[in-house]
TIDRENMAR-375033 format. One record per residue: residue number from 0; residue in one letter; x, y, z of N, C-alpha, C, CB in turn. Coordinates in nm, 2 decimals. Glycine has a CB too. Example, Ala and Ser with C-alpha at 12.3 -4.5 7.8 and 13.67 -1.06 7.14 Angstrom:
BEGIN
n 0, res A, n.u 1.32, n.v -0.57, n.w 0.78, ca.u 1.23, ca.v -0.45, ca.w 0.78, c.u 1.32, c.v -0.33, c.w 0.78, cb.u 1.13, cb.v -0.45, cb.w 0.90
n 1, res S, n.u 1.28, n.v -0.22, n.w 0.71, ca.u 1.37, ca.v -0.11, ca.w 0.71, c.u 1.29, c.v 0.00, c.w 0.79, cb.u 1.41, cb.v -0.06, cb.w 0.57
// end
This chain:
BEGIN
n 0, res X, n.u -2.66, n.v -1.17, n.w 0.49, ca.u -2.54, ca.v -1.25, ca.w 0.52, c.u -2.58, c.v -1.36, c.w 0.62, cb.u -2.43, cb.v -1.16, cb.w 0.58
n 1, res X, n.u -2.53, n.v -1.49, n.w 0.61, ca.u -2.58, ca.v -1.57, ca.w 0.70, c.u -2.48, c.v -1.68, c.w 0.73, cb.u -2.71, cb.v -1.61, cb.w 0.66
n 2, res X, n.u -2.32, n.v -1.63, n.w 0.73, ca.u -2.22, ca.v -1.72, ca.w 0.80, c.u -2.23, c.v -1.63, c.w 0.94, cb.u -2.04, cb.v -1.73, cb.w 0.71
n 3, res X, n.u -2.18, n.v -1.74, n.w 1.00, ca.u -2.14, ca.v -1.78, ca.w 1.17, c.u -2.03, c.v -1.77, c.w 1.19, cb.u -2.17, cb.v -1.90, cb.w 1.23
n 4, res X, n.u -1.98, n.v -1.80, n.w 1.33, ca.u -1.85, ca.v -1.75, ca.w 1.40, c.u -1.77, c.v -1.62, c.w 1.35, cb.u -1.76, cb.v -1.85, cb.w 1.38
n 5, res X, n.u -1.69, n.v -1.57, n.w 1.40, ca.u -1.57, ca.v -1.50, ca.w 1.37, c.u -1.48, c.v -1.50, c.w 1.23, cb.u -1.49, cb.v -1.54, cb.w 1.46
n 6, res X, n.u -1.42, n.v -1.66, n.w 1.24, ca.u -1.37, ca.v -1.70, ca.w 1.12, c.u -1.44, c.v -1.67, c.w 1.00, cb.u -1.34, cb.v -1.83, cb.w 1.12
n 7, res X, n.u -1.56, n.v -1.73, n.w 1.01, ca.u -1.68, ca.v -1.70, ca.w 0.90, c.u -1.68, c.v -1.59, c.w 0.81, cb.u -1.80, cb.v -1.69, cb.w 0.95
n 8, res X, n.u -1.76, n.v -1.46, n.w 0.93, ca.u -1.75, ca.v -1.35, ca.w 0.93, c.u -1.64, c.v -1.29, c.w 0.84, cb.u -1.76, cb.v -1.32, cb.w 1.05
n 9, res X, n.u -1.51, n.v -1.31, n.w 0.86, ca.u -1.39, ca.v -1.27, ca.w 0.82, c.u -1.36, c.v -1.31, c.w 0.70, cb.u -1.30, cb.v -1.30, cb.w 0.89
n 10, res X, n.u -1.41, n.v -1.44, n.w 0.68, ca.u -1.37, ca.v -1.51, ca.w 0.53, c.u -1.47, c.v -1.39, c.w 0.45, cb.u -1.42, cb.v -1.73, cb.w 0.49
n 11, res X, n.u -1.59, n.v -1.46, n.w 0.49, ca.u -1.69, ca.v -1.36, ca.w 0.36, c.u -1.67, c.v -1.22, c.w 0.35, cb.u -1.85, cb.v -1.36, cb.w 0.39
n 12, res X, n.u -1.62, n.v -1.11, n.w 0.47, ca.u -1.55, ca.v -1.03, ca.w 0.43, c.u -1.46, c.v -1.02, c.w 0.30, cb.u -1.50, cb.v -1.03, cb.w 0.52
n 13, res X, n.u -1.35, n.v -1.07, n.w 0.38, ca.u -1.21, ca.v -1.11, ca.w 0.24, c.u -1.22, c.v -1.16, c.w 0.09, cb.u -1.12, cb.v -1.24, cb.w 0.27
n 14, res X, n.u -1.38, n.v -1.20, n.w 0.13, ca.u -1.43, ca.v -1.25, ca.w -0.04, c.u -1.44, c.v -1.15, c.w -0.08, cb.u -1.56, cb.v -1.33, cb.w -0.08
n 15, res X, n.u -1.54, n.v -1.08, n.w -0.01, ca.u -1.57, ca.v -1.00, ca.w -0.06, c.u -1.52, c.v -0.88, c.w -0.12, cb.u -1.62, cb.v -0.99, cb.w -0.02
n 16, res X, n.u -1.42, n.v -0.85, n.w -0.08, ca.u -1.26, ca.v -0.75, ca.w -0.08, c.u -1.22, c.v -0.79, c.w -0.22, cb.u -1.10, cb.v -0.80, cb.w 0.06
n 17, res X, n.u -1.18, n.v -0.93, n.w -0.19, ca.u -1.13, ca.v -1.00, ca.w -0.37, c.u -1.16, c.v -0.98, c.w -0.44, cb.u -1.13, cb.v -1.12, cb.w -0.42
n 18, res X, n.u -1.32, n.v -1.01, n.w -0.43, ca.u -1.44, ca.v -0.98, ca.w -0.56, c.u -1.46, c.v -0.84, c.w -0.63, cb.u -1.61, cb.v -1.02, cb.w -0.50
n 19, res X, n.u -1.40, n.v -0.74, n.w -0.52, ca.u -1.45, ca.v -0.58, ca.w -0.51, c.u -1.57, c.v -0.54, c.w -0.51, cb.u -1.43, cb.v -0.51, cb.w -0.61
n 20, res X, n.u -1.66, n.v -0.69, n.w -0.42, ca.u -1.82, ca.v -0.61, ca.w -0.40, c.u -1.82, c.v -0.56, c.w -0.22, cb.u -1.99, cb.v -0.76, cb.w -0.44
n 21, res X, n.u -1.79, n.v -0.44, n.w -0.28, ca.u -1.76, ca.v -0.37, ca.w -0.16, c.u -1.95, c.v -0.36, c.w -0.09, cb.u -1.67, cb.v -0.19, cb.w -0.20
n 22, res X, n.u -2.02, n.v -0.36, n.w -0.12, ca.u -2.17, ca.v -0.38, ca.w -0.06, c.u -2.18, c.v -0.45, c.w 0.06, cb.u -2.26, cb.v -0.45, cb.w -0.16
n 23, res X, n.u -2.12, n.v -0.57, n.w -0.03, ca.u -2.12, ca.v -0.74, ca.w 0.06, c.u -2.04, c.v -0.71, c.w 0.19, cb.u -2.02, cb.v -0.90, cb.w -0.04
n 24, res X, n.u -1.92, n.v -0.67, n.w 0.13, ca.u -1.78, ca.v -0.64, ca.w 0.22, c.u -1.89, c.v -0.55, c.w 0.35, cb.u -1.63, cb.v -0.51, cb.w 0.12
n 25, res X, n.u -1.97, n.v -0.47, n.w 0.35, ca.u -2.00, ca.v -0.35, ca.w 0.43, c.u -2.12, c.v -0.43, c.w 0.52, cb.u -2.05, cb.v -0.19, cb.w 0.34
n 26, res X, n.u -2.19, n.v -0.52, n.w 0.45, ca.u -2.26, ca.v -0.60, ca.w 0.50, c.u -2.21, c.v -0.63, c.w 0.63, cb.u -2.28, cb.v -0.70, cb.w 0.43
n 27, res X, n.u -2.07, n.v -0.67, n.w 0.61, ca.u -1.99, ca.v -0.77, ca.w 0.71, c.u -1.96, c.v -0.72, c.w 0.84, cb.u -1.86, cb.v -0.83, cb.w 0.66
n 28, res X, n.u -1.98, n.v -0.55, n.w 0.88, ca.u -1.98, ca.v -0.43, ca.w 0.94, c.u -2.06, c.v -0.43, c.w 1.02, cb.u -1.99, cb.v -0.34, cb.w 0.88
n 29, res X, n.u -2.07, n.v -0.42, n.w 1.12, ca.u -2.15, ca.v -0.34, ca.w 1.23, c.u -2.18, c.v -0.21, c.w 1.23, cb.u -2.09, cb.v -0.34, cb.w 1.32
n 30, res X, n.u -2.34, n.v -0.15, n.w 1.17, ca.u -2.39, ca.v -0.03, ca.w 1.16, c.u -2.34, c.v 0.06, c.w 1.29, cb.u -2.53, cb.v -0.04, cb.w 1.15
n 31, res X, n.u -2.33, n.v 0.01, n.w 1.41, ca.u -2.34, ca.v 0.11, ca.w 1.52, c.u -2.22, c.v 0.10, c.w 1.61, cb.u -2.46, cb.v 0.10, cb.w 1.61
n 32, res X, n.u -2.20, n.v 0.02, n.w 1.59, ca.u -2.03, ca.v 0.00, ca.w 1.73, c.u -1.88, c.v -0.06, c.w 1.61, cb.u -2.07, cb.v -0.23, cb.w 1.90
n 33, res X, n.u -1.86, n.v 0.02, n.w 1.50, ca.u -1.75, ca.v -0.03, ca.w 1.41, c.u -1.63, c.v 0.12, c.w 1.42, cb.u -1.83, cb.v -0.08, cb.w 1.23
n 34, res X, n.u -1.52, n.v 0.04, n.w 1.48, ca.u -1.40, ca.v 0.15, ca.w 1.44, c.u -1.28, c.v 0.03, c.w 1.42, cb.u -1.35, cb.v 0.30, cb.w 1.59
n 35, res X, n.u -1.19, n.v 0.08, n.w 1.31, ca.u -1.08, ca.v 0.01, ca.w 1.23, c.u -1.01, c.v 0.13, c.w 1.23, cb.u -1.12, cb.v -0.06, cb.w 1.08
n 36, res X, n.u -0.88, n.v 0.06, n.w 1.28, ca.u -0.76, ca.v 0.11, ca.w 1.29, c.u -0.62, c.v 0.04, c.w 1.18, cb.u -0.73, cb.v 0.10, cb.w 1.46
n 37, res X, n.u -0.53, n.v 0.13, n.w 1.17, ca.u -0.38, ca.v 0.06, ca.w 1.07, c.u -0.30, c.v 0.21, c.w 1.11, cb.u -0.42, cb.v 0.01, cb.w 0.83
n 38, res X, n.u -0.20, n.v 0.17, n.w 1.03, ca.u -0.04, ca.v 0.27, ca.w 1.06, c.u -0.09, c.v 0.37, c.w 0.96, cb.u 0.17, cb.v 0.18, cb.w 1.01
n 39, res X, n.u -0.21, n.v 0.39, n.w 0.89, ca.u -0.29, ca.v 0.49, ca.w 0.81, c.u -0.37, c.v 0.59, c.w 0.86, cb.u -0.35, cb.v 0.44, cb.w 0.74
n 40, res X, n.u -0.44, n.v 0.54, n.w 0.86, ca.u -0.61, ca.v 0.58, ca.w 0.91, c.u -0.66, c.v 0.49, c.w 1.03, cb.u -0.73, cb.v 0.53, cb.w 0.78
n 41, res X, n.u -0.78, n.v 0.61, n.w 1.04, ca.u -0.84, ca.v 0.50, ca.w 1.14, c.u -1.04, c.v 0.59, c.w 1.11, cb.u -0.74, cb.v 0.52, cb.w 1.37
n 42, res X, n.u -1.08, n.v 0.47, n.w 1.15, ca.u -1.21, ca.v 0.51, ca.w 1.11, c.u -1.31, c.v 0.48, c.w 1.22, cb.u -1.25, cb.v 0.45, cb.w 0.97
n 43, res X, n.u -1.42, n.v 0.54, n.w 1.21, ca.u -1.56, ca.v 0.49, ca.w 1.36, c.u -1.66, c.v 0.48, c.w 1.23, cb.u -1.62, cb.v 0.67, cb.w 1.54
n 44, res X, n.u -1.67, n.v 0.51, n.w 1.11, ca.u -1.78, ca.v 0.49, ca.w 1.03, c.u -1.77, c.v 0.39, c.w 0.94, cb.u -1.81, cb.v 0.60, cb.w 0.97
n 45, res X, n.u -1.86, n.v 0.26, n.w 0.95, ca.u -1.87, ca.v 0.20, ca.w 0.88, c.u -1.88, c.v 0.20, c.w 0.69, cb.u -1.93, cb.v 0.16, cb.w 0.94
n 46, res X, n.u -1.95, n.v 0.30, n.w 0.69, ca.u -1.94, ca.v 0.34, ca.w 0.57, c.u -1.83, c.v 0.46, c.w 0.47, cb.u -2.04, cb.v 0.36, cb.w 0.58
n 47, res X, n.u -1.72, n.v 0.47, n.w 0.57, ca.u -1.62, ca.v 0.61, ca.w 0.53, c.u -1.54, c.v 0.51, c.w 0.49, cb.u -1.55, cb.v 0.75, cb.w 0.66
n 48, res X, n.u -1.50, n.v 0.41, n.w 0.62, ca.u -1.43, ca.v 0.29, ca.w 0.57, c.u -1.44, c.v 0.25, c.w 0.44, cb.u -1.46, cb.v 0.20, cb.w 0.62
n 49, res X, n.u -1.52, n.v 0.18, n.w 0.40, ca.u -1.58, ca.v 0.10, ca.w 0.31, c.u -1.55, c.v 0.23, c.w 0.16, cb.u -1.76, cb.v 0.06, cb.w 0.37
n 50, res X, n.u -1.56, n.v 0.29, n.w 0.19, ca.u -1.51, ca.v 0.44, ca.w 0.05, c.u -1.38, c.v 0.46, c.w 0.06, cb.u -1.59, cb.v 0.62, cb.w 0.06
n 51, res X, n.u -1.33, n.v 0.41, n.w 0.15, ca.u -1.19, ca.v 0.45, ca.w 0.15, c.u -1.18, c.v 0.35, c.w 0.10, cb.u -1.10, cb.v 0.48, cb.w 0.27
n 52, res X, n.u -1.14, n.v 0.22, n.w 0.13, ca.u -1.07, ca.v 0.10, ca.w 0.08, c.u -1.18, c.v 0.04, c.w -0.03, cb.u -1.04, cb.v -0.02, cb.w 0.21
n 53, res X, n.u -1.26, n.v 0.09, n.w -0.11, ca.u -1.29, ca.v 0.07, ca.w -0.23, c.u -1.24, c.v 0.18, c.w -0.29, cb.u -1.42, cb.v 0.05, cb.w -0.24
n 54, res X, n.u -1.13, n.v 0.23, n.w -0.30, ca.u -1.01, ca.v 0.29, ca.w -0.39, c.u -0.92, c.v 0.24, c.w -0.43, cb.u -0.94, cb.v 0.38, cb.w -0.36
n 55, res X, n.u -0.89, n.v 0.04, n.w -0.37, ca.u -0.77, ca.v -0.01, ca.w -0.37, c.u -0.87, c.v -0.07, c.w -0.46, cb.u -0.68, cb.v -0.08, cb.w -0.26
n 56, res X, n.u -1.04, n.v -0.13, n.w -0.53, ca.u -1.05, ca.v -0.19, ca.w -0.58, c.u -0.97, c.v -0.17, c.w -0.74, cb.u -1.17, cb.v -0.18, cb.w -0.55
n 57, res X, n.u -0.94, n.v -0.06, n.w -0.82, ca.u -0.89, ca.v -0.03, ca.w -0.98, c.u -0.76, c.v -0.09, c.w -0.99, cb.u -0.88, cb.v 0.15, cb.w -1.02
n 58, res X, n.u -0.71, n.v -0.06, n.w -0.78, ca.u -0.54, ca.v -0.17, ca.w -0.83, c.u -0.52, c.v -0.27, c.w -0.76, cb.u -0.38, cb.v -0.11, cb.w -0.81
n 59, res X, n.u -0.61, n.v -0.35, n.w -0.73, ca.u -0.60, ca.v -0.46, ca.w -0.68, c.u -0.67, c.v -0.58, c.w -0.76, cb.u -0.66, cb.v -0.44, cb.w -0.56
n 60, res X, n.u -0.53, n.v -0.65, n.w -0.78, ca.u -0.52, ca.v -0.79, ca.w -0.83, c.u -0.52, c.v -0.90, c.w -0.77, cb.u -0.44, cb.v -0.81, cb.w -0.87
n 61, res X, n.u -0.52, n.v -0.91, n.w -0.64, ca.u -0.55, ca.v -1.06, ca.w -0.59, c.u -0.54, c.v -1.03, c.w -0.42, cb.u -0.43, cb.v -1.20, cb.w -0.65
n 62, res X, n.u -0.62, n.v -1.10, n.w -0.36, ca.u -0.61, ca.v -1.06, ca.w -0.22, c.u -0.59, c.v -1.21, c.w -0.16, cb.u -0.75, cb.v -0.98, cb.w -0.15
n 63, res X, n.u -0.50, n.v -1.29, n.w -0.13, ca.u -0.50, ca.v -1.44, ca.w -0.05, c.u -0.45, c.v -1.41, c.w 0.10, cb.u -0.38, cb.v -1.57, cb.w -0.14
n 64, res X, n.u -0.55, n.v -1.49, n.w 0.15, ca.u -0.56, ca.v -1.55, ca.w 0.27, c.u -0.49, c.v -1.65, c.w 0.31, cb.u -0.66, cb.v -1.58, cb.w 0.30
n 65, res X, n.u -0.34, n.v -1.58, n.w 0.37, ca.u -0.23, ca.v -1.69, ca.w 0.40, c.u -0.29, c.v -1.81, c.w 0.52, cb.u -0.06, cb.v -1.60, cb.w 0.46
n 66, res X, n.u -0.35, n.v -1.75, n.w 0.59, ca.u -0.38, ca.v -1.83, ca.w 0.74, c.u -0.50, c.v -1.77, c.w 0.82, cb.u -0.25, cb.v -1.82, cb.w 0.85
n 67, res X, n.u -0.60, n.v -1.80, n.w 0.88, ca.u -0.64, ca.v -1.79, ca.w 0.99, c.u -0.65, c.v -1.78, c.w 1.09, cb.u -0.66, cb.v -1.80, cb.w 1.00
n 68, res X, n.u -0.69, n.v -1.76, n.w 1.24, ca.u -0.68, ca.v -1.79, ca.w 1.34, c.u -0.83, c.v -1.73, c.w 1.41, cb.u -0.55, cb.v -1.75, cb.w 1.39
n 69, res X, n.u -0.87, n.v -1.82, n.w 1.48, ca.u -1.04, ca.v -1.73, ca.w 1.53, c.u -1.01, c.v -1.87, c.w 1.70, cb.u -1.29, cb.v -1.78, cb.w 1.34
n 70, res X, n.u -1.04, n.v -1.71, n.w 1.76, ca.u -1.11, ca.v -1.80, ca.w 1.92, c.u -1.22, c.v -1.70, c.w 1.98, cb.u -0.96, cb.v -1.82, cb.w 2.07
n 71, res X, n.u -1.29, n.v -1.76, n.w 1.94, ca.u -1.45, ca.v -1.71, ca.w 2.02, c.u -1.50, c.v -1.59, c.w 1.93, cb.u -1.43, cb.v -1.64, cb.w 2.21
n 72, res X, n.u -1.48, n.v -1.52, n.w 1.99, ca.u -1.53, ca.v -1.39, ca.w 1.84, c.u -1.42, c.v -1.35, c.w 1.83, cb.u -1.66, cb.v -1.24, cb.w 1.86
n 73, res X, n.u -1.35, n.v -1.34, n.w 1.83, ca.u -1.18, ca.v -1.31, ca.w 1.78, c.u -1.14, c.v -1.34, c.w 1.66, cb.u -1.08, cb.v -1.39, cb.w 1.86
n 74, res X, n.u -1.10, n.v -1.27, n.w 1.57, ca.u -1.05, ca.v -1.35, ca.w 1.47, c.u -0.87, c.v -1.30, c.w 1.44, cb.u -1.16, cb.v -1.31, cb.w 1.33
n 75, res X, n.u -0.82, n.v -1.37, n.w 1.35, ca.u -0.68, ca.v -1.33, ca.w 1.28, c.u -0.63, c.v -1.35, c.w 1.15, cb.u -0.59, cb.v -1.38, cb.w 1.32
n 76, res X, n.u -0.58, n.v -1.23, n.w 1.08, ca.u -0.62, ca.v -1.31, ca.w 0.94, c.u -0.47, c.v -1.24, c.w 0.88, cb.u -0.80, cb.v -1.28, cb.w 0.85
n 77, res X, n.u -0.39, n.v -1.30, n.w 0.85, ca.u -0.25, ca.v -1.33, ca.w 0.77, c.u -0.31, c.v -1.28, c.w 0.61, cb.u -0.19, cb.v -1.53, cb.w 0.78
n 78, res X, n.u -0.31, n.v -1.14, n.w 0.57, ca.u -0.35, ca.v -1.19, ca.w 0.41, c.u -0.25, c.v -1.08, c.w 0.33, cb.u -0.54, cb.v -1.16, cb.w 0.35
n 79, res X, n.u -0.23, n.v -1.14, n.w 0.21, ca.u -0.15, ca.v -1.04, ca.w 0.10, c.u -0.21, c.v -1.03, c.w 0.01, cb.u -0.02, cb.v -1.08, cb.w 0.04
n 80, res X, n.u -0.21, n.v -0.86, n.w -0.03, ca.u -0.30, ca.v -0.80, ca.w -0.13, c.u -0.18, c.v -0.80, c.w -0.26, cb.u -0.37, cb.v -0.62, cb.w -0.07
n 81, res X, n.u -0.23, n.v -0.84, n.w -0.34, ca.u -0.11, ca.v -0.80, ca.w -0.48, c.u -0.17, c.v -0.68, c.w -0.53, cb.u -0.10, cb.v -0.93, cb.w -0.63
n 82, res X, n.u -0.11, n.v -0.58, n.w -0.58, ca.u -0.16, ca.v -0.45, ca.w -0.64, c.u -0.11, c.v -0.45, c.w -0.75, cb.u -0.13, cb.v -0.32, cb.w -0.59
n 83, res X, n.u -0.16, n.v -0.37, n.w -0.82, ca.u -0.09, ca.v -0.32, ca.w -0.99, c.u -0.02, c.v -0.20, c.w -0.98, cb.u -0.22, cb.v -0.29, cb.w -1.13
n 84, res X, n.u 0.12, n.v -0.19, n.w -0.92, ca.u 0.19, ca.v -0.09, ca.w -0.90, c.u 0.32, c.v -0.14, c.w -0.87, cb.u 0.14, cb.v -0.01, cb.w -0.79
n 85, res X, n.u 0.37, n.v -0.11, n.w -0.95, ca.u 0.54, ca.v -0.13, ca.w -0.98, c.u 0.62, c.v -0.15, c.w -0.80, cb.u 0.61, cb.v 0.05, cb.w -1.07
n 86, res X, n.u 0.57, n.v 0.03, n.w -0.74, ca.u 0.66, ca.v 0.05, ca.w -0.63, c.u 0.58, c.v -0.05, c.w -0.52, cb.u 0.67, cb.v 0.21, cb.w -0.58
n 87, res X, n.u 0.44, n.v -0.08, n.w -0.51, ca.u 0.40, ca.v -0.18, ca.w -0.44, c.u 0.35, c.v -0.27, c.w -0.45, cb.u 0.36, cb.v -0.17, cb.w -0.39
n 88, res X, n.u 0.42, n.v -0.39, n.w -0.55, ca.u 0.33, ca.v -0.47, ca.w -0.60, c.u 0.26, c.v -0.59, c.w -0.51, cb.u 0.39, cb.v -0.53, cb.w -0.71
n 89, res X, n.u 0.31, n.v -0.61, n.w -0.31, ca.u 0.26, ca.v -0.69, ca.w -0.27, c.u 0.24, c.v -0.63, c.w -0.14, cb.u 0.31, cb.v -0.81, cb.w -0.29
n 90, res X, n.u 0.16, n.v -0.63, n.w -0.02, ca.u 0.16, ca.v -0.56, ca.w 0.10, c.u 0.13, c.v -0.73, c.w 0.19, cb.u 0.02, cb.v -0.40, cb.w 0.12
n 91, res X, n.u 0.18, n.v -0.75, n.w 0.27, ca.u 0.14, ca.v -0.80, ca.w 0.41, c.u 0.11, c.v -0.78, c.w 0.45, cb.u 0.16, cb.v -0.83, cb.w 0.48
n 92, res X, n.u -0.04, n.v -0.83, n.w 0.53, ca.u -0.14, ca.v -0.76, ca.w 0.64, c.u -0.19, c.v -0.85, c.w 0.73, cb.u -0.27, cb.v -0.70, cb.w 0.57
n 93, res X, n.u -0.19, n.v -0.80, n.w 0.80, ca.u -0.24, ca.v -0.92, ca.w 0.96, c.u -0.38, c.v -0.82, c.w 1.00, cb.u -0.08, cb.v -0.93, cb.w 1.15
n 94, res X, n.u -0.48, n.v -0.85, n.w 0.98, ca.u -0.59, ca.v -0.84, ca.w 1.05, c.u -0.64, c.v -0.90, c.w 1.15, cb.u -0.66, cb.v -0.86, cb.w 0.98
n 95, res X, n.u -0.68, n.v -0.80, n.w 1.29, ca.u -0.71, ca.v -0.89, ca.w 1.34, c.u -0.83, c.v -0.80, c.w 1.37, cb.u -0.61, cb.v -0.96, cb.w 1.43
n 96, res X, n.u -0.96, n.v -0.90, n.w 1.38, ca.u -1.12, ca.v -0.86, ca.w 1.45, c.u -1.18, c.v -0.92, c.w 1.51, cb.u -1.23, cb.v -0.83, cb.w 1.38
n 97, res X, n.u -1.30, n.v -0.84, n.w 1.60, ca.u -1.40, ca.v -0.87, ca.w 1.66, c.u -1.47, c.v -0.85, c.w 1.62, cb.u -1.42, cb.v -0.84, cb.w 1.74
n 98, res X, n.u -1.58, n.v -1.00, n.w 1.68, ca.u -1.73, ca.v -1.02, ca.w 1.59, c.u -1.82, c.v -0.98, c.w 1.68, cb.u -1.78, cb.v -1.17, cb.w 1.53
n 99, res X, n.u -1.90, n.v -0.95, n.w 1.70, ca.u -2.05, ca.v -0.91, ca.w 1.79, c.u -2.18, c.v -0.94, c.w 1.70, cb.u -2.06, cb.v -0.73, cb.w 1.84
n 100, res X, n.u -2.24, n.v -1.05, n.w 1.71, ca.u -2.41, ca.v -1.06, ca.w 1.65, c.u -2.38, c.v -1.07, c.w 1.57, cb.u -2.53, cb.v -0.96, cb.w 1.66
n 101, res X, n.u -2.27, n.v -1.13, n.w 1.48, ca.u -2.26, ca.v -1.17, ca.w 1.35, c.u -2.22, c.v -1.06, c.w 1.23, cb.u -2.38, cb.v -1.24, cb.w 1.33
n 102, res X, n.u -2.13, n.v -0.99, n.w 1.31, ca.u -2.08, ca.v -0.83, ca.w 1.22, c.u -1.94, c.v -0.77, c.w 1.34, cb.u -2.26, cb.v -0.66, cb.w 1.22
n 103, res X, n.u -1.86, n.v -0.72, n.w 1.20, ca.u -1.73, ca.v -0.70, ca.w 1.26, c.u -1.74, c.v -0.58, c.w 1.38, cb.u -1.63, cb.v -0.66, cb.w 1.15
n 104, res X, n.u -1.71, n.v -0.57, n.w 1.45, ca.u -1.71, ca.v -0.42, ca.w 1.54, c.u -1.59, c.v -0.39, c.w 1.53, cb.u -1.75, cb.v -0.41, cb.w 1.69
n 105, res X, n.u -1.50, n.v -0.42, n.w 1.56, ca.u -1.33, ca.v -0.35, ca.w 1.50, c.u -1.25, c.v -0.44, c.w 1.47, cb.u -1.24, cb.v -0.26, cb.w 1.61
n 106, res X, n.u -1.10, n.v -0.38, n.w 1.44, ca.u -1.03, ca.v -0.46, ca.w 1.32, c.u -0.94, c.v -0.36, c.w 1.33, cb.u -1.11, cb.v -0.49, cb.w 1.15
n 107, res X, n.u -0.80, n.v -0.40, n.w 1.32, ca.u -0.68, ca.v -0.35, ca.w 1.34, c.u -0.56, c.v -0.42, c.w 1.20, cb.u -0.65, cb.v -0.40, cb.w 1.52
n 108, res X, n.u -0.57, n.v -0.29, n.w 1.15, ca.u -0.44, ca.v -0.33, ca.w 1.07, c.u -0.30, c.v -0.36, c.w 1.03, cb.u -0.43, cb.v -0.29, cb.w 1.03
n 109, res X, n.u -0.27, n.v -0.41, n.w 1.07, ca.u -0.09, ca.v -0.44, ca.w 1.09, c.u 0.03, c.v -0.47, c.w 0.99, cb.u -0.07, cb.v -0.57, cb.w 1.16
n 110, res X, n.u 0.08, n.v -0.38, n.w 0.96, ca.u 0.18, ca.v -0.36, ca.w 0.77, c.u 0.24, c.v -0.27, c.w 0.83, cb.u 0.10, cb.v -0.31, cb.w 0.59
n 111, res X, n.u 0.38, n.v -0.25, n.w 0.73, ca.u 0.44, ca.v -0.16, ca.w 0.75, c.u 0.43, c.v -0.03, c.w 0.63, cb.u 0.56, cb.v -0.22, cb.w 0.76
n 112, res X, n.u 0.40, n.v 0.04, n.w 0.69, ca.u 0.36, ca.v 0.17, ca.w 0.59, c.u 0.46, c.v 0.27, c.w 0.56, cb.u 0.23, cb.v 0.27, cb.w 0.65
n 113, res X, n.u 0.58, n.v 0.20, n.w 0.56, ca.u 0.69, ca.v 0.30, ca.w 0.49, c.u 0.69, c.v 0.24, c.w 0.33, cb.u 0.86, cb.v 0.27, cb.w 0.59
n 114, res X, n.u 0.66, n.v 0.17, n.w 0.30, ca.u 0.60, ca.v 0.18, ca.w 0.11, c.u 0.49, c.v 0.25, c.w 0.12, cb.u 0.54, cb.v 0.01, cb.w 0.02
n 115, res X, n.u 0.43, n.v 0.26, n.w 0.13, ca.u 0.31, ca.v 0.38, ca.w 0.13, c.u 0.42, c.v 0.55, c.w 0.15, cb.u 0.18, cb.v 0.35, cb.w 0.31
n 116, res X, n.u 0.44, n.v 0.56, n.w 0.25, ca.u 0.52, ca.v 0.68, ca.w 0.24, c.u 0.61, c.v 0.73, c.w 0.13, cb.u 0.60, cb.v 0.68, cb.w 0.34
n 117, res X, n.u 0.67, n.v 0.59, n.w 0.08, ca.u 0.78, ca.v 0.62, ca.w -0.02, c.u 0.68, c.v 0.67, c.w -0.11, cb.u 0.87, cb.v 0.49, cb.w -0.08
n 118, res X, n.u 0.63, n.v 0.65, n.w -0.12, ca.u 0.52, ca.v 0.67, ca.w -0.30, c.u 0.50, c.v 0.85, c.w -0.29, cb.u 0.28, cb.v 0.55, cb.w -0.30
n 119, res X, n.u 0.51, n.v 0.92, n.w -0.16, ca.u 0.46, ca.v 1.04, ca.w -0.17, c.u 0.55, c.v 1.12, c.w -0.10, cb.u 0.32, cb.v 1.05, cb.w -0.12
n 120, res X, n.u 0.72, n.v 1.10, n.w -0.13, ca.u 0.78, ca.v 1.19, ca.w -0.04, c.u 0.83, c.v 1.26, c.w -0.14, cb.u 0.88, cb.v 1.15, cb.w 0.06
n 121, res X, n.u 0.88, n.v 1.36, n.w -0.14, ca.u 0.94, ca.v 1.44, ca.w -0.25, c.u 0.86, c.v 1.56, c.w -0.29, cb.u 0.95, cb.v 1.36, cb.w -0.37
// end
């Protein structure tokens, strides 16, 4: 991998999410100092991560990047996943991470996970 800054870091992430080459995506990770949090899960392993959210690859139809924001290794990222699912066909997500040496070290997920709940009450 060989983009710079924060922003960088984050785009080629998100490509990589789009594309479903979750490899690339894990590239973008920090082997030793990575934990990611959301109103779901939360993970310290870069690679448990990366098997978790390569499950959304079979229903995911498009991932756009509404906006950006990066100051210093900071990043922020506005994006909507479209899915192939009736009950959720679009989620809003605000990402926001930290970069260290050119790899994410954490990342915080921000959506509302009561559509997620709906899908499994009953």
């Amino acid at each position: 991998m060989t983009v710079s800054g924060a922003s960088g870091v984050m785009r080629e992430f998100l490509d990589a999410l789009a594309g479903r080459d979750f490899p690339r995506a894990r590239a973008c990770l920090s082997d030793h100092r990575f934990v990611y949090s959301s109103p779901l899960s939360v993970f310290d392993d870069p690679d448990a991560f990366i098997a978790d959210i390569s499950r959304l690859g079979s229903i995911l139809e498009k991932l756009e990047t509404r906006h950006a924001l990066a100051s210093d290794a900071e990043v922020c990222a506005i994006v909507n996943f479209k899915v192939r699912m009736a009950e959720l066909s679009s989620i809003d997500v605000v990402l926001w991470a930290s970069v260290e040496d050119g790899r994410i070290v954490s990342m915080e997920a921000f959506f509302d996970g009561r559509k997620y709940d709906a899908l499994f009450e009953g």
